[in-house]
NUBA-744577 format. One line per field, with one value per residue (C-alpha): residue number from 1; chain; y, x, z; residue in three letters. Coordinates in pm, whole numbers, plus 50000, padded with zeros to 5 digits. Layout:
pos = NUM ...
unit = A ...
north = Y ...
east = X ...
up = Z ...
code = ALA ...
//
This chain:
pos = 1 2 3 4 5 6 7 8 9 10 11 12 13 14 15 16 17 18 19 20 21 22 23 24 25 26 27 28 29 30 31 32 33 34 35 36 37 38 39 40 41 42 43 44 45 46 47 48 49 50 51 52 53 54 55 56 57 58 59 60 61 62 63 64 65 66 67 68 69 70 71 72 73 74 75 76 77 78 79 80 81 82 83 84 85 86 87 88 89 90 91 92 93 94 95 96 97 98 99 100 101 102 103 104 105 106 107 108 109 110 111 112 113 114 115 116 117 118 119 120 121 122 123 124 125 126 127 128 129 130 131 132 133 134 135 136 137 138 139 140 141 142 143 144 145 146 147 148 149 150 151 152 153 154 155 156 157 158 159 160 161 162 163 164 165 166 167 168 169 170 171 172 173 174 175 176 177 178 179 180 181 182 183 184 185 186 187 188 189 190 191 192 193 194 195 196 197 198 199 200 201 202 203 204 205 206 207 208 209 210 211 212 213 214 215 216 217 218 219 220 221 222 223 224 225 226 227 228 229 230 231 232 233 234 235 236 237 238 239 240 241 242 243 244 245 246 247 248 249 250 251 252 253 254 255 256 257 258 259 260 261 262 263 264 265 266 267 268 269 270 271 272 273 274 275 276 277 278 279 280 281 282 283 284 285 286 287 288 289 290 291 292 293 294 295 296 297 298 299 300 301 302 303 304 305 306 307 308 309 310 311 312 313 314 315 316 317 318 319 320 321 322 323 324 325 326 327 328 329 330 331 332 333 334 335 336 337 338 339 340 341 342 343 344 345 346 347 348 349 350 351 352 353 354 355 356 357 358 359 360 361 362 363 364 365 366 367 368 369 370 371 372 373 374 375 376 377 378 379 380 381 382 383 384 385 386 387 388 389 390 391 392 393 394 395 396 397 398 399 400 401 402 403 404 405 406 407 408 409 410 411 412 413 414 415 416 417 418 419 420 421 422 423 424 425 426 427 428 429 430 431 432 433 434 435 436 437 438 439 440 441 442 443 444 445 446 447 448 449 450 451 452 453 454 455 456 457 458 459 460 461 462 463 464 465 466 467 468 469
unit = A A A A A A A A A A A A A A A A A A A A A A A A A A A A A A A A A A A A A A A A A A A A A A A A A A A A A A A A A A A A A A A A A A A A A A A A A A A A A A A A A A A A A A A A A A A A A A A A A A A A A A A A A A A A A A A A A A A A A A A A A A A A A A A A A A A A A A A A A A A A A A A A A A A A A A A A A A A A A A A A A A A A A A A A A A A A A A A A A A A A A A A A A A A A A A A A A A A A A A A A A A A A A A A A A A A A A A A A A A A A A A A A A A A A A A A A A A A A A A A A A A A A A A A A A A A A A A A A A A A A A A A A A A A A A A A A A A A A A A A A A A A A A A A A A A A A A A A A A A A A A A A A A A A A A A A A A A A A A A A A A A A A A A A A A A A A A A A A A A A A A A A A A A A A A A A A A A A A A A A A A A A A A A A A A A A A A A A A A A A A A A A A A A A A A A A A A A A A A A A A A A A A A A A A A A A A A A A A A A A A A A A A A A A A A A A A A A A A A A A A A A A A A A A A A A A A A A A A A A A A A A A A A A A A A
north = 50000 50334 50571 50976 51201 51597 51821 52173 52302 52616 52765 52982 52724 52340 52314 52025 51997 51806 52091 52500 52773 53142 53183 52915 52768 52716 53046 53288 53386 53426 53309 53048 52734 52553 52239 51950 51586 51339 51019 50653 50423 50028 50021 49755 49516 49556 49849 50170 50161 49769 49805 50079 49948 50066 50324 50306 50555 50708 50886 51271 51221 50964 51206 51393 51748 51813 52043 52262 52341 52696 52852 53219 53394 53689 53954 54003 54125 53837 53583 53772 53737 53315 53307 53303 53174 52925 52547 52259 52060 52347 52480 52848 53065 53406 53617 53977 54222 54234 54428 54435 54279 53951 53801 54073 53965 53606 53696 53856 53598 53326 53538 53545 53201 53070 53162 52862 52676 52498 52677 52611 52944 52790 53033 52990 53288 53472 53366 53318 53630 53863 53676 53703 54070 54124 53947 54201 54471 54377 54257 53908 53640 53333 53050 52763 52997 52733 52857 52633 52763 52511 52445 52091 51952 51628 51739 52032 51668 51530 51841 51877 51485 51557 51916 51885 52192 52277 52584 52568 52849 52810 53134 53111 52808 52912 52829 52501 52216 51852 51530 51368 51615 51691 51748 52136 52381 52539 52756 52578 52450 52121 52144 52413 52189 51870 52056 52185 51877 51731 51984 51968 51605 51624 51844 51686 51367 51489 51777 52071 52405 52485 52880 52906 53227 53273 53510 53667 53730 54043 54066 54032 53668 53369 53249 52935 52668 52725 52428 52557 52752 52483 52245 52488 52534 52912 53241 53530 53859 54123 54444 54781 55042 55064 55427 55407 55279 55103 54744 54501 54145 54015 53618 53498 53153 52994 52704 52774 53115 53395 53542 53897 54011 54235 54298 54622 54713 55017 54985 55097 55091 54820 54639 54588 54769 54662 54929 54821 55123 55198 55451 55718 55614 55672 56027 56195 56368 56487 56849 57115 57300 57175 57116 56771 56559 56337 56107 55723 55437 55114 54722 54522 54186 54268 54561 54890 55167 55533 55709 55988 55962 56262 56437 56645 56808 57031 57189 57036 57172 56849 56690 56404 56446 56207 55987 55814 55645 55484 55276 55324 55081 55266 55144 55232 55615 55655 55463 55796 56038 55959 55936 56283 56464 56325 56333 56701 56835 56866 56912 56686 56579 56931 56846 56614 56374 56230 56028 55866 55659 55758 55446 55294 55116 54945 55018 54719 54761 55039 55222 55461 55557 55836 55976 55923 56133 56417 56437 56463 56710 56917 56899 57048 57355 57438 57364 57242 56948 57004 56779 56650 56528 56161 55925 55587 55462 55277 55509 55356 55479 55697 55888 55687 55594 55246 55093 54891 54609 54669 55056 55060 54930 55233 55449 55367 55420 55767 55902 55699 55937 56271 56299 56463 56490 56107 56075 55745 55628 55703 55329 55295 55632 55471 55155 55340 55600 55904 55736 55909 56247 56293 56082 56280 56018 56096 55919 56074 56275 56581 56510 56467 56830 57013 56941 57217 57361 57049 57215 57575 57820 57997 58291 57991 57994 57645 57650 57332 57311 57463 57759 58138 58230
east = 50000 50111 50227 50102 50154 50115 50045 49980 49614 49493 49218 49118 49007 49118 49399 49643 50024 50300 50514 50436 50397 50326 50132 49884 49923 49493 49355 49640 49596 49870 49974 49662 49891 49811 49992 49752 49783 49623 49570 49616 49379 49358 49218 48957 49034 48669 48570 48443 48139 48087 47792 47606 47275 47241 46973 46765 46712 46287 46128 46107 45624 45678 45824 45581 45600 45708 45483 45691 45563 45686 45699 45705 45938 45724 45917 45748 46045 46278 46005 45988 46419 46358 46057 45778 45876 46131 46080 46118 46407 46607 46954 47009 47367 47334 47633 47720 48036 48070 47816 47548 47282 47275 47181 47012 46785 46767 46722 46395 46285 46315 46079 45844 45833 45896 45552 45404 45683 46005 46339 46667 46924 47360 47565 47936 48018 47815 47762 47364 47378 47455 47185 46965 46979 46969 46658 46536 46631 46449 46122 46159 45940 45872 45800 45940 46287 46535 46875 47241 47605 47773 48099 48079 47900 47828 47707 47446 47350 47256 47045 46870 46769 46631 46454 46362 46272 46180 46363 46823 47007 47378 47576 47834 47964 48315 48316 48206 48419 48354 48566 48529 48819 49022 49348 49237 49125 48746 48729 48995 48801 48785 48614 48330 48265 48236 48056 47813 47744 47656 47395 47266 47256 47029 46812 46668 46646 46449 46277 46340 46517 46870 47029 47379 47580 47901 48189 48358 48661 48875 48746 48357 48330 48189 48498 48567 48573 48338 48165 48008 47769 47719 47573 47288 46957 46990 47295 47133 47345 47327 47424 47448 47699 47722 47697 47345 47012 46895 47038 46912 46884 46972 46942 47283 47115 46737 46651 46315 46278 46437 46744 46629 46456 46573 46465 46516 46542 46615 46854 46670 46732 46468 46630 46578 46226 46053 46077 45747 45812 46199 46096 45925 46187 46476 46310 46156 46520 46606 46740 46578 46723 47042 47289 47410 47048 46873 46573 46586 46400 46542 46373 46543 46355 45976 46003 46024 46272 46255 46616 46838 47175 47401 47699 47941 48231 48431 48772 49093 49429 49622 49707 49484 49195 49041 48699 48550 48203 47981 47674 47756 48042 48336 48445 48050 48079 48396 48245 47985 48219 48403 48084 47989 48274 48347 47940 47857 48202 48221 48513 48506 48889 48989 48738 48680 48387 48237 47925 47673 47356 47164 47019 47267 47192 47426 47240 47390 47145 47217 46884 47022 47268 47027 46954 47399 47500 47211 47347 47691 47585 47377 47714 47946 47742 47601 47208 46943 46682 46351 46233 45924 46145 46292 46403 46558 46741 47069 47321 47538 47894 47750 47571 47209 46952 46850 46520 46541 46284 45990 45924 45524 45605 45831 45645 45351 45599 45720 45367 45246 45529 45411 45663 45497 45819 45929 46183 46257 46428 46240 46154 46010 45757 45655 45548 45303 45220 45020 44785 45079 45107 45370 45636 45872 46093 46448 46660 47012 47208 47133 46717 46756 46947 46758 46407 46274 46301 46522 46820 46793 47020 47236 47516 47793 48034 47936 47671 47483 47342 47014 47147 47121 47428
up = 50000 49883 50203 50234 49914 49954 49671 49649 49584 49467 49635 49382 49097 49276 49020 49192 49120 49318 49375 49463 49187 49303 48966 48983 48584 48541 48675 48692 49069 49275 49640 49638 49679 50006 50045 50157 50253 50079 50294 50120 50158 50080 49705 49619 49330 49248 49044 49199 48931 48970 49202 49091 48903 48490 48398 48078 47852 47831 47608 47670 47603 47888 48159 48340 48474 48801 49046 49266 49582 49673 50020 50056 50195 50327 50115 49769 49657 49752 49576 49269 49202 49311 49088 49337 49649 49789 49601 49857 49796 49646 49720 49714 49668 49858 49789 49854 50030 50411 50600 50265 50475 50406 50768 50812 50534 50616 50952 50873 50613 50924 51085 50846 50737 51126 51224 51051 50910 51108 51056 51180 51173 51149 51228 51218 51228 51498 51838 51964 52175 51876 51647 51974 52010 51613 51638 51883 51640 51358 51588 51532 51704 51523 51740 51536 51432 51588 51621 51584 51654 51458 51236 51168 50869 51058 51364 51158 50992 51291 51398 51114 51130 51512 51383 51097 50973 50644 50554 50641 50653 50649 50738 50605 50349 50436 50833 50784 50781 50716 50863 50478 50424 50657 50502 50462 50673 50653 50337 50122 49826 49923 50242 50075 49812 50047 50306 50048 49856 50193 50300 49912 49881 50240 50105 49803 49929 50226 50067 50289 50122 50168 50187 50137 50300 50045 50100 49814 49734 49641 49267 49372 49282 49517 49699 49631 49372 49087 49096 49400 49178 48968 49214 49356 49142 49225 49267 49414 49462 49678 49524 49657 49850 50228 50190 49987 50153 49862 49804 49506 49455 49149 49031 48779 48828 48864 48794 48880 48726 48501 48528 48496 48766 49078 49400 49581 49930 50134 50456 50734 51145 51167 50871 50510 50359 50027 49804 49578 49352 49283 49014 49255 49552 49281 49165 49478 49593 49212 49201 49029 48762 48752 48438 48360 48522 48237 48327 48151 48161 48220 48215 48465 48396 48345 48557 48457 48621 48588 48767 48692 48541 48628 48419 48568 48340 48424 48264 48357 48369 48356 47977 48029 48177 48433 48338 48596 48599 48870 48719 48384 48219 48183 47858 47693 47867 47695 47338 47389 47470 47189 46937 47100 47013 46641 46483 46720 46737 47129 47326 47588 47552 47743 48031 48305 48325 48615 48555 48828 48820 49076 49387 49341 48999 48773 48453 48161 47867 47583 47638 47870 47613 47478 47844 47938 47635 47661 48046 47886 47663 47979 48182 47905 47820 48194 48018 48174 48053 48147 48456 48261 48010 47941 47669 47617 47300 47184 47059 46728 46645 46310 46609 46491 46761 46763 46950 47264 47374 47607 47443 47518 47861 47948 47784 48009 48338 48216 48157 48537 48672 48479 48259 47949 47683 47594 47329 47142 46850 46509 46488 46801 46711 46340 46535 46796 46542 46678 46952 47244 47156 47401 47220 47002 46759 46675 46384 46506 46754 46579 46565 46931 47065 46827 46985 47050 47456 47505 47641 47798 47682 47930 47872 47777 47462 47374 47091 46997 46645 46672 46843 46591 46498
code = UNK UNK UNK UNK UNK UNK UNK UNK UNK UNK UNK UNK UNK UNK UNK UNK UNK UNK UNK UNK UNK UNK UNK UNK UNK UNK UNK UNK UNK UNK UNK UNK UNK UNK UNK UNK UNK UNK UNK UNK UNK UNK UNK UNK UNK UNK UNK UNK UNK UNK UNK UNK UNK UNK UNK UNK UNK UNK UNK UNK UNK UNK UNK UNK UNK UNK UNK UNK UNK UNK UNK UNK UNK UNK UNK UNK UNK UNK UNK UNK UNK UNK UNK UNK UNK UNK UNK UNK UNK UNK UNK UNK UNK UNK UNK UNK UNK UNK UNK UNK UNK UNK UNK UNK UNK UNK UNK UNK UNK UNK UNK UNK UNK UNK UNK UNK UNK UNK UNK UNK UNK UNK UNK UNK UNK UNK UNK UNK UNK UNK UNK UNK UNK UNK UNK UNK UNK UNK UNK UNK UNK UNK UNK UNK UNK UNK UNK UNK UNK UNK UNK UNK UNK UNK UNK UNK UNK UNK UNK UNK UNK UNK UNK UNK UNK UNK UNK UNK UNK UNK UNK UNK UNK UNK UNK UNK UNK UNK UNK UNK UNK UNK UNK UNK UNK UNK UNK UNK UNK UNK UNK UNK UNK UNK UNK UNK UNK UNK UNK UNK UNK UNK UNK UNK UNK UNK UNK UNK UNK UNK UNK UNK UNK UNK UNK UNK UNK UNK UNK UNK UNK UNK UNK UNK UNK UNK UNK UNK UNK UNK UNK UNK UNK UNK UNK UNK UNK UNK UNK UNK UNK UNK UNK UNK UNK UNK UNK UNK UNK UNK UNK UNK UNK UNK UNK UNK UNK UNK UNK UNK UNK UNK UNK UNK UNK UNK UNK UNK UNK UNK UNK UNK UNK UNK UNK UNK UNK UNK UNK UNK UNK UNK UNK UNK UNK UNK UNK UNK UNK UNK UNK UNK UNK UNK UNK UNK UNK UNK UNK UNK UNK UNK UNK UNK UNK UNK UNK UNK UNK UNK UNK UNK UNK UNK UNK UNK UNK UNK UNK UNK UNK UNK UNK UNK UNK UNK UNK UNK UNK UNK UNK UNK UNK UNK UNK UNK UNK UNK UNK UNK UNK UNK UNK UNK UNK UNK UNK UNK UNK UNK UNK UNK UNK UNK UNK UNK UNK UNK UNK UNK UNK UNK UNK UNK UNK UNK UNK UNK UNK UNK UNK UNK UNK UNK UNK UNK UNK UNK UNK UNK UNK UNK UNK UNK UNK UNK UNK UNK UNK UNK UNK UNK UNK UNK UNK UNK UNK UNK UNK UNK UNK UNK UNK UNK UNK UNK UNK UNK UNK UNK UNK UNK UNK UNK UNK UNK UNK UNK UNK UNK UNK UNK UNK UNK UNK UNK UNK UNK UNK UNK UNK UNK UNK UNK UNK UNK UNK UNK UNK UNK UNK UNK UNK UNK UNK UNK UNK UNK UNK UNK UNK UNK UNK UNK UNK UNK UNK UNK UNK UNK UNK UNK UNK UNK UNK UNK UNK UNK UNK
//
């Protein structure tokens, strides 16, 4: 019998070599080597695969549907990301940065769902005291909320067998440890992925729901290995800033629903708040009258989002001057900037440019490009757009506005909020033809900054094409 061997393991991606690299060869990290000891044991003549019985192939008209029962979570926001409410027998990823809220909102979702249904709270990370008095915080009493201060995969096994509850939250995947490997240490990758494929395993054979804490690590990834994300039937993240009260929810995985939807939530003192209406939460604290403010419209999912995108540009005395963006992709701002200044001749190489998305929203699709460059445009020449005024589009490189899905839809938001000036891309106005007289249709960059009372003039040298001569 073979003795010991020890290789070296890399915690980022599980790569295994037999001797230490500071550049680990698979996923480029570096320093993620930790050497681990691999423990021989007597190897059976028989094959591994010998005993396991041989499945036949069926016909996809024989298979029936599945019914998923669905428990909700008492948050209408939370259900809408996971589809509709929690499905027995699931596993669930919930990751996010330190002090985002996280227990804070699982904390409140136990006591919702522990007034009827049997939960059971593992914390590894917090003692029962400080889960006690957050409890008391947020106004939680649930009856059948059972709480575990545990590390050890086998012995949270063991309670759940004598509890058995039908919702498990695990907080966090990283302090747990499991004796099937115990080479490692608790959050190397082979002790998360044994201690969660233990927990999963559990909970589909028995049918209660699992809810998985995960760290992450310095680039905003789940720590870990990836196959963590593979073996759950749902990734939830929670986005947001600790210095901004809103914080969203947003599904990379479901199994059991779409991809696109978002929940959002406003920190409070007695914890996390459903914000049922982000567009009139987003818009209530807009300034008045101020250069460089553009309303858009934005679908996240089937929901539609009305916020402010701001533009602030100002000269600069250095050679290059700085960009910076916060909501917006970097790389798109400065695909605009660029677009601005060749098809309207606009200087914006001899200024600074500073652009925010208000709430806290990272905004992905190209229909706030119309809204990001007419902010642009409102920053440079110290203008001001009108505050009943909004638009969505895709801007093109030849300075063309392209429609975006879902038009009718914001349309219908703008005009619930009393905005009474909607611009849209020309094809977007020939398909609902004249029955919104409030939609103006542009075909270009130029179509849209010469609409007429767009942009306020002011006493500024800057002219825009419209402007007398």
């Amino acid at each position: 019998m073979k003795g010991d061997k020890t290789v070296y393991r890399c915690l980022q991606c599980g790569y295994q070599s037999g001797k230490w690299y500071g550049k680990c060869p698979s996923c480029g990290e570096y320093n993620t080597f930790e050497e681990t000891v691999l423990t021989a044991s007597k190897q059976s003549s028989k094959s591994p695969l010998s005993g396991i019985n041989r499945q036949r192939g069926v016909k996809m008209r024989e298979l029936e549907t599945p019914e998923y029962i669905r428990v909700g979570s008492g948050m209408e926001e939370f259900d809408r990301v996971i589809g509709g409410g929690i499905v027995n027998g699931s596993a669930l990823l919930l990751s996010g940065e330190p002090g985002i809220g996280k227990s804070t909102l699982l904390m409140q979702i136990c006591g919702n769902v522990g007034r009827e249904r049997r939960v059971l709270y593992v914390s590894g990370e917090e003692s029962g005291s400080q889960l006690k008095m957050r409890a008391d915080r947020l106004g939680i009493e649930a009856e059948s909320l059972y709480v575990l201060n545990e590390t050890s995969a086998e012995n949270i096994i063991e309670e759940i067998d004598e509890t058995n509850p039908e919702i498990v939250i695990i907080d966090s995947i990283q302090t747990i440890w499991s004796g099937q490997s115990t080479s490692s240490f608790p959050g190397s990758v082979s002790q998360v992925r044994e201690s969660a494929m233990l927990f999963i395993n559990k909970a589909k054979s028995e049918g209660f729901s699992v809810i998985l804490v995960g760290h992450v690590n310095k680039e905003g990834g789940i720590a870990g290995p990836k196959v963590l994300e593979h073996m759950v039937d749902a990734v939830l993240y929670f986005e947001g800033e600790k210095q901004h009260a809103y914080r969203i929810i947003r599904a990379v995985k479901n199994r059991y629903g779409s991809t696109n939807e978002i929940g959002v939530f406003e920190m409070t003192e007695r914890g996390l708040m459903q914000v049922l209406n982000p567009s009139e939460a987003m818009m209530k604290e807009r300034p008045e009258n101020v250069p460089g403010s553009c309303a858009v419209c934005v679908m996240e999912g089937s929901r539609t989002i009305v916020t402010e995108i701001q533009a602030l540009v100002t000269p600069t005395v250095y050679p290059s001057p700085k960009r910076a963006a916060n909501g917006v992709d970097y790389n798109r701002m400065c695909l605009l900037l660029a677009v601005l200044e060749k098809r309207l001749g606009l200087r914006f190489s001899q200024s600074d440019v500073y652009l925010n998305v208000t709430g806290g929203l990272n905004l992905s699709e190209p229909a706030s490009d119309m809204a990001v460059c007419l902010a642009l445009i409102s920053g440079l020449l110290d203008r001001i757009i009108p505050e009943n005024f909004i638009c969505f589009g895709e801007i093109g490189l030849a300075g063309e506005c392209r429609s975006v899905s879902g038009s009718e839809q914001r349309i219908s938001e703008a005009r619930r909020l009393g905005f009474n000036k909607i611009a849209v891309p020309g094809s977007v106005k020939k398909k609902i033809g004249d029955k919104i007289a409030d939609v103006v249709g542009v075909k270009d960059l130029f179509e849209m900054v010469r609409i007429p009372g767009l942009i306020k003039k002011s006493d500024n040298r800057e002219k825009l094409p419209n402007d007398d001569d």
